[in-house]
C-alpha positions as CSV (number, residue, x, y, z in Angstrom):
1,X,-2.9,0.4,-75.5
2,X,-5.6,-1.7,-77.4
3,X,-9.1,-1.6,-76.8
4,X,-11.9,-4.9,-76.8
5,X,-13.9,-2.9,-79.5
6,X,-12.6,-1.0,-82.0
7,X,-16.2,0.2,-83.4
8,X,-16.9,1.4,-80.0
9,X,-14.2,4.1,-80.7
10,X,-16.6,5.1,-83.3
11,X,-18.9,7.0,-81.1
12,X,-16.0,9.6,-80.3
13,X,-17.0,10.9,-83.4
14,X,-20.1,12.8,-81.8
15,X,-17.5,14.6,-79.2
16,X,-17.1,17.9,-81.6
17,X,-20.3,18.1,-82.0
18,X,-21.1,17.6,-78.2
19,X,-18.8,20.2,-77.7
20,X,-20.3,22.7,-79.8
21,X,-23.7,22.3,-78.3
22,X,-22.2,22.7,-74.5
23,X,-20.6,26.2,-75.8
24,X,-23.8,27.0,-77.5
25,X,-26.1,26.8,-74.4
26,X,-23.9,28.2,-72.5
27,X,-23.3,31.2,-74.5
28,X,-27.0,31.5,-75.1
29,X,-27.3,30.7,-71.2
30,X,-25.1,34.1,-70.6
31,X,-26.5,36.4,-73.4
32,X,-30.3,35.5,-71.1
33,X,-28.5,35.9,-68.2
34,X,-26.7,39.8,-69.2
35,X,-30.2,40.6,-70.9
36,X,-32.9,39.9,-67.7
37,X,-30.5,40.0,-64.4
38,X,-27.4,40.8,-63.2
39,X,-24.9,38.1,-64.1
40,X,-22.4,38.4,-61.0
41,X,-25.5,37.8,-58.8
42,X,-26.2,34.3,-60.5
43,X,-22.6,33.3,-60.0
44,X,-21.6,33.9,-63.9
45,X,-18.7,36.1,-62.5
46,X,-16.7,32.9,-61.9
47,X,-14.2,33.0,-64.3
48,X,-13.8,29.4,-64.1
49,X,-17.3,28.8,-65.4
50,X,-16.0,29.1,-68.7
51,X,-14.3,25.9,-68.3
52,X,-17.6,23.6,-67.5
53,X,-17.9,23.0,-71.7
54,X,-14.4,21.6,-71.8
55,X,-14.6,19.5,-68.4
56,X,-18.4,18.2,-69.6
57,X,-16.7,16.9,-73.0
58,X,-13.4,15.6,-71.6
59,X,-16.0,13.3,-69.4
60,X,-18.1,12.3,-72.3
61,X,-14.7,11.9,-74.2
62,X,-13.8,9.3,-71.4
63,X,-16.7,7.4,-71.1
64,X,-16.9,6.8,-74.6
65,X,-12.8,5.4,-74.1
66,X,-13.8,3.2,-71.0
67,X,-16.8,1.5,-73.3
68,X,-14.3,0.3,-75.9
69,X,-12.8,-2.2,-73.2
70,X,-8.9,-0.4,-73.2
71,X,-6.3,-2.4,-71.8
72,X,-2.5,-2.5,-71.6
73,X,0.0,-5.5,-70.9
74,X,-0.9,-9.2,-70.5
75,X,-1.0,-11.0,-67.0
76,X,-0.4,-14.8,-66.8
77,X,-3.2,-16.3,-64.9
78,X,-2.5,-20.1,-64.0
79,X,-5.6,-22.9,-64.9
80,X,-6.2,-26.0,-63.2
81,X,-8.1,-28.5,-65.2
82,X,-9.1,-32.2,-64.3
83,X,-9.9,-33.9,-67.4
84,X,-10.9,-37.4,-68.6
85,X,-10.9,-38.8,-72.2
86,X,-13.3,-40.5,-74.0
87,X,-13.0,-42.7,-77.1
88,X,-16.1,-43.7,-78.8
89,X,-15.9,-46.4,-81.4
90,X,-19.2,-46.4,-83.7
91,X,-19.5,-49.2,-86.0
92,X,-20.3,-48.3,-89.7
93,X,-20.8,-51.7,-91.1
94,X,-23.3,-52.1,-93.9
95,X,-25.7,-53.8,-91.2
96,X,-26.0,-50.9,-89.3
97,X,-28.1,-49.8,-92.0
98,X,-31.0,-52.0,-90.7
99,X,-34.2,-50.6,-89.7
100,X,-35.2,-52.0,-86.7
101,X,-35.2,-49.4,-83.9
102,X,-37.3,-47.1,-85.3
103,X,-34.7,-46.0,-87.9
104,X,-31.9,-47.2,-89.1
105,X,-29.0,-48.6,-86.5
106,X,-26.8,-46.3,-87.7
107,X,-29.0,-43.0,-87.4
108,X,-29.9,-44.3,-84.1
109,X,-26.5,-44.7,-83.2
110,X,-25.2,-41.3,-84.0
111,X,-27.9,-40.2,-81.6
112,X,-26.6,-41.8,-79.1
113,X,-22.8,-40.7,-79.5
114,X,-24.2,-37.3,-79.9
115,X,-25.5,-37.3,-76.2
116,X,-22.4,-38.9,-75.1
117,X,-20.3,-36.6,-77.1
118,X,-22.5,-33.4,-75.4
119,X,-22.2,-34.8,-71.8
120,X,-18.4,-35.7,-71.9
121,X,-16.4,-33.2,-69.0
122,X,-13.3,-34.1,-70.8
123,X,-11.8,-35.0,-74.4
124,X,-13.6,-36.9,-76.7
125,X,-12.4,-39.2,-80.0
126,X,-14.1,-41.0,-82.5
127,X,-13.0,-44.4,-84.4
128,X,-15.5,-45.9,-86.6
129,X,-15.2,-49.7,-87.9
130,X,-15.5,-52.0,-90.6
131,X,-13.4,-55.0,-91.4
132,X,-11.0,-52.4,-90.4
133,X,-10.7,-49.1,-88.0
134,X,-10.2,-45.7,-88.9
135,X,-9.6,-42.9,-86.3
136,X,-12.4,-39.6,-87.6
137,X,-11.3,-37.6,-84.5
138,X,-8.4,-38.0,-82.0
139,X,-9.0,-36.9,-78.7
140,X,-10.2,-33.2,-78.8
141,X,-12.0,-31.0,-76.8
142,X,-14.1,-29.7,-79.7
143,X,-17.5,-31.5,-79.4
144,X,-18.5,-29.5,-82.1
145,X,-16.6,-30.7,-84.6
146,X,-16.7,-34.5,-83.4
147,X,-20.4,-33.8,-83.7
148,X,-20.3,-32.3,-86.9
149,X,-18.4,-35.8,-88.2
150,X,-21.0,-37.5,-86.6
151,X,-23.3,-36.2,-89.2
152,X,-21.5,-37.1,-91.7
153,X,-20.9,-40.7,-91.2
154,X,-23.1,-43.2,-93.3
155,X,-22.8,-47.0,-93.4
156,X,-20.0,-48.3,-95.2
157,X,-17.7,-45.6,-94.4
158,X,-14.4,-47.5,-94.3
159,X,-15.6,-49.2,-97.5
160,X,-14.1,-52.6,-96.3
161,X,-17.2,-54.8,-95.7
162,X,-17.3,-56.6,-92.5
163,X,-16.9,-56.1,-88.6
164,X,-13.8,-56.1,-86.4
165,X,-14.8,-55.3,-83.3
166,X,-11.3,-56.2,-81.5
167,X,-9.2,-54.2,-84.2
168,X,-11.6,-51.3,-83.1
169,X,-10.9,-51.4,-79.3
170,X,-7.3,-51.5,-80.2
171,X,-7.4,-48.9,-82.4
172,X,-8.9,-46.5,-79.9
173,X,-6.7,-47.8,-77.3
174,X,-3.7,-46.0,-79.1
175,X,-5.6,-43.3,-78.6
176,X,-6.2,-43.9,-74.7
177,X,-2.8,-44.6,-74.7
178,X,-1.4,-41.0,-76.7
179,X,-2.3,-39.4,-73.1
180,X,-1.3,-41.5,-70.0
181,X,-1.6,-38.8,-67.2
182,X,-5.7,-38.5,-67.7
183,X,-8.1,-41.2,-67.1
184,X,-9.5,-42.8,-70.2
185,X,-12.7,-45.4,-71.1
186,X,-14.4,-46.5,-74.4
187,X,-17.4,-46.6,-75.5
188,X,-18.1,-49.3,-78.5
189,X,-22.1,-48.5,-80.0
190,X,-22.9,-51.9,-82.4
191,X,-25.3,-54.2,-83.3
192,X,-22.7,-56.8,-82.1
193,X,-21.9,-58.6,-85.2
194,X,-18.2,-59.9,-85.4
195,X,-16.2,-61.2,-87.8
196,X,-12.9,-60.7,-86.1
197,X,-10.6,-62.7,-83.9
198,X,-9.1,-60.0,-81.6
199,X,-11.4,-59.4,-79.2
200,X,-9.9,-61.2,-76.0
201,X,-6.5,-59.0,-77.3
202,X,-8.3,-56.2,-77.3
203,X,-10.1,-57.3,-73.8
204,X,-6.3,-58.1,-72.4
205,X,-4.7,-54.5,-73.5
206,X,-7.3,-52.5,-72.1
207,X,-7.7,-54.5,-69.2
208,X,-3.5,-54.1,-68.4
209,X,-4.0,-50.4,-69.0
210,X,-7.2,-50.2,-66.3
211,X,-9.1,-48.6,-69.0
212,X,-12.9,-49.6,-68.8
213,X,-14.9,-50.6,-72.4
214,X,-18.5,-50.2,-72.4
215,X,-21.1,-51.2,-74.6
216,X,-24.0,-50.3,-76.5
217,X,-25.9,-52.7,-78.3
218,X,-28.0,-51.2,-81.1
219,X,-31.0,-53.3,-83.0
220,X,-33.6,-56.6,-82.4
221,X,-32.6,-59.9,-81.7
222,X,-35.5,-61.0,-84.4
223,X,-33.1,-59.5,-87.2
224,X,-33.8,-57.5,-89.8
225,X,-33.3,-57.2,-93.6
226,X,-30.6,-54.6,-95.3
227,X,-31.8,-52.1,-97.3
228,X,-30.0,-51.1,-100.1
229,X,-30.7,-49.2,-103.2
230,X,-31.3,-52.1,-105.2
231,X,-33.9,-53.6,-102.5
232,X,-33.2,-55.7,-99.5
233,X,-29.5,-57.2,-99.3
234,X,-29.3,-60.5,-100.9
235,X,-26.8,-63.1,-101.0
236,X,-25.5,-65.3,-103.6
237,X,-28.3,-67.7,-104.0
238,X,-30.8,-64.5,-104.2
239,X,-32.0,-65.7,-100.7
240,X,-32.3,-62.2,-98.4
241,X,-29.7,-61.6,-95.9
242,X,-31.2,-60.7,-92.6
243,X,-29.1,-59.1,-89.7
244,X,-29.6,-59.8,-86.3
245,X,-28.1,-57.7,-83.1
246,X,-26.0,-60.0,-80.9
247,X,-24.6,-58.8,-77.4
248,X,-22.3,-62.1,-76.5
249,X,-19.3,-60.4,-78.0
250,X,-19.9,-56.6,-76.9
251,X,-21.0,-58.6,-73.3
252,X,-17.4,-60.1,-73.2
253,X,-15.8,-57.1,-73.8
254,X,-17.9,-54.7,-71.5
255,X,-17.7,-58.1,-68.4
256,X,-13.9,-58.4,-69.1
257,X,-13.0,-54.7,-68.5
258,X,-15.2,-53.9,-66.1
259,X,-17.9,-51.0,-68.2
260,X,-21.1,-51.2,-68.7
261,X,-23.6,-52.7,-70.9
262,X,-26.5,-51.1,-72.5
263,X,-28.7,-52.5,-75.1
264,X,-31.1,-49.8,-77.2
265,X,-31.1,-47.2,-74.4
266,X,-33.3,-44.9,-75.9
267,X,-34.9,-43.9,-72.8
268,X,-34.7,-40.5,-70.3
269,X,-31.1,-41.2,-68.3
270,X,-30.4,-44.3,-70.0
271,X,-27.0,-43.8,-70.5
272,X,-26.6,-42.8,-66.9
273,X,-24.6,-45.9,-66.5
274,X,-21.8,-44.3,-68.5
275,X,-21.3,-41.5,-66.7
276,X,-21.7,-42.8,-63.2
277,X,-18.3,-43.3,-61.4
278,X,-16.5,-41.6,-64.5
279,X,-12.9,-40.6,-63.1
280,X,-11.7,-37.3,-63.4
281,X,-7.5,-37.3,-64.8
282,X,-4.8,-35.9,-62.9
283,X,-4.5,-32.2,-62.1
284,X,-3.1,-30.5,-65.5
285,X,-2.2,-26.7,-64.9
286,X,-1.8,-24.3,-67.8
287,X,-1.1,-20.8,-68.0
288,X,-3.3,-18.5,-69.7
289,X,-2.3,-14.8,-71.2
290,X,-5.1,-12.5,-70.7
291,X,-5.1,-8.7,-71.1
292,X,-4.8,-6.4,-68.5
293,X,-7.9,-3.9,-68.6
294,X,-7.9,-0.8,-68.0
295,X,-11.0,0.9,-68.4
296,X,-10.9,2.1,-65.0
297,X,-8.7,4.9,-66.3
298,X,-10.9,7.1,-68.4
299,X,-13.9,6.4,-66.3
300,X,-11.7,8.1,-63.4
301,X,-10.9,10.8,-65.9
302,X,-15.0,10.7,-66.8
303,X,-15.7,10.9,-62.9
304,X,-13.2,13.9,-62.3
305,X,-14.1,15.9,-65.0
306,X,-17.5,15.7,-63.6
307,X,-17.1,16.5,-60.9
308,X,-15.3,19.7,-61.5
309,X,-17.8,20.9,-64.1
310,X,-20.3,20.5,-61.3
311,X,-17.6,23.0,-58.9
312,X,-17.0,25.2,-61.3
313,X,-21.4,25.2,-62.2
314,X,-21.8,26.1,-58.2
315,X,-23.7,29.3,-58.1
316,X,-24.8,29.7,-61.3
317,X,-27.6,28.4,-61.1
């Protein structure tokens, strides 16, 4: 037999001294009782009355077992779970370091995710993109942890300048595609910028698979500059690059696979969209070991020996 709290078992230490203060009073109780009135008529000649010390112990003895939480034995208790995956794919180019939401694309990105992330029912994965993919998170159910990586993420993670939004939906579709038997969409959060070629690939494989892309669009169709630590972003001539948010690609992708399309939805239930219609996986049962308790055992004992200090105490007082 184990017990839920082992500390708990520390309070048994107070039972020998419980037990020396029941026999005290009730030796001091009979010493009053011989002194001013005849015991027998007072009920102290029950001999068992000599018992109610033990019996009041054993109970407090008992109760302080059924606190700790015993139990014996593990029972197998079936769980039915409907799940549904999630991939978001959170570009980390350097022009997501523009400042032209209110912050920087980026920070205001990760805000996003991070309510996506928190209002997933299922498994959740993270991709971010450059010129190239890289998978931060495969499909978990930890939303901590794909949180905490949220956090960390700062533009030009990849370290390979430029933006690939196709390579990134295929990248997460390996992911989509690790676990057939749930239901599975994407959710791509960019300022839209491509430099790649594989977008209508990427639109074609997700599309064959029935797996939905949705879009966020993050930034200002006026543009903005880049900051970096030097100043603004320049190019070769010294002339300042400017970045400007474009949706025609993320539209195609979102139109083509039948998601959604948000742009800066930085308002109460904006993402609503995302979540509306978001089919649950097929039925998954496991089977879960959990401990058989058994606290009902001493606090029986507890009960009993109660009760039978209280027969035994009948007439005495």
């Amino acid at each position: 037999m184990s017990f839920r709290s082992m500390t708990l078992l520390w309070l048994l230490a107070i039972v020998p001294f419980a037990l020396a203060m029941f026999l005290g009073s009730e030796r001091t109780r009979t010493a009053i009782a011989r002194r001013f009135t005849n015991e027998r008529l007072r009920g102290g000649g029950n001999p068992l009355r000599a018992l109610r010390p033990w019996l009041l112990t054993i109970a407090l003895a008992a109760a302080l077992l059924a606190v700790a939480g015993p139990y014996a034995g593990f029972k197998t208790v079936p769980v039915i779970a409907r799940e549904s995956n999630r991939v978001i794919v959170l570009d980390v180019s350097n022009s997501m370091a523009a400042e032209d939401v209110g912050t920087s694309r980026l920070a205001a990105s990760k805000a996003l995710a991070k309510e996506i992330v928190n209002a997933q029912p299922g498994r959740i994965g993270l991709v971010v993109f450059e010129a190239t993919p890289s998978v931060i998170a495969p499909l978990t159910s930890d939303s901590d942890a794909v949180t905490a990586l949220l956090d960390t993420l700062i533009p030009g993670e990849v370290g390979e300048p430029g933006s690939d939004i196709g390579s990134a939906i295929l990248a997460a579709m390996q992911l989509v595609e690790a676990d057939p038997a749930q239901s599975g969409d994407i959710v791509i959060i960019s300022d839209g910028e491509e430099q790649g070629v594989r977008v209508p690939d990427a639109i074609q494989r997700a599309k064959s698979r029935g797996v939905k892309v949705s879009a966020i669009v993050v930034g200002s169709a006026q543009g903005a500059p880049i900051p970096t630590p030097d100043g603004p972003l320049r190019d070769g001539s010294g002339n300042m690059v400017t970045t400007f948010a474009r949706a025609d690609t993320l539209q195609q992708l979102a139109r083509g696979t039948g998601g959604a399309l948000l742009q800066n939805p930085f308002g109460a239930d904006a993402l609503a969209p995302l979540f509306t219609g978001l089919r649950a996986g097929a039925p998954q049962q496991t089977e879960v070991r959990v401990p058989v308790d058994r606290y009902q055992w001493p606090l029986a004992l507890a009960f009993f020996a109660l009760f039978a200090g209280s027969l035994v105490n009948r007439g005495a007082e």
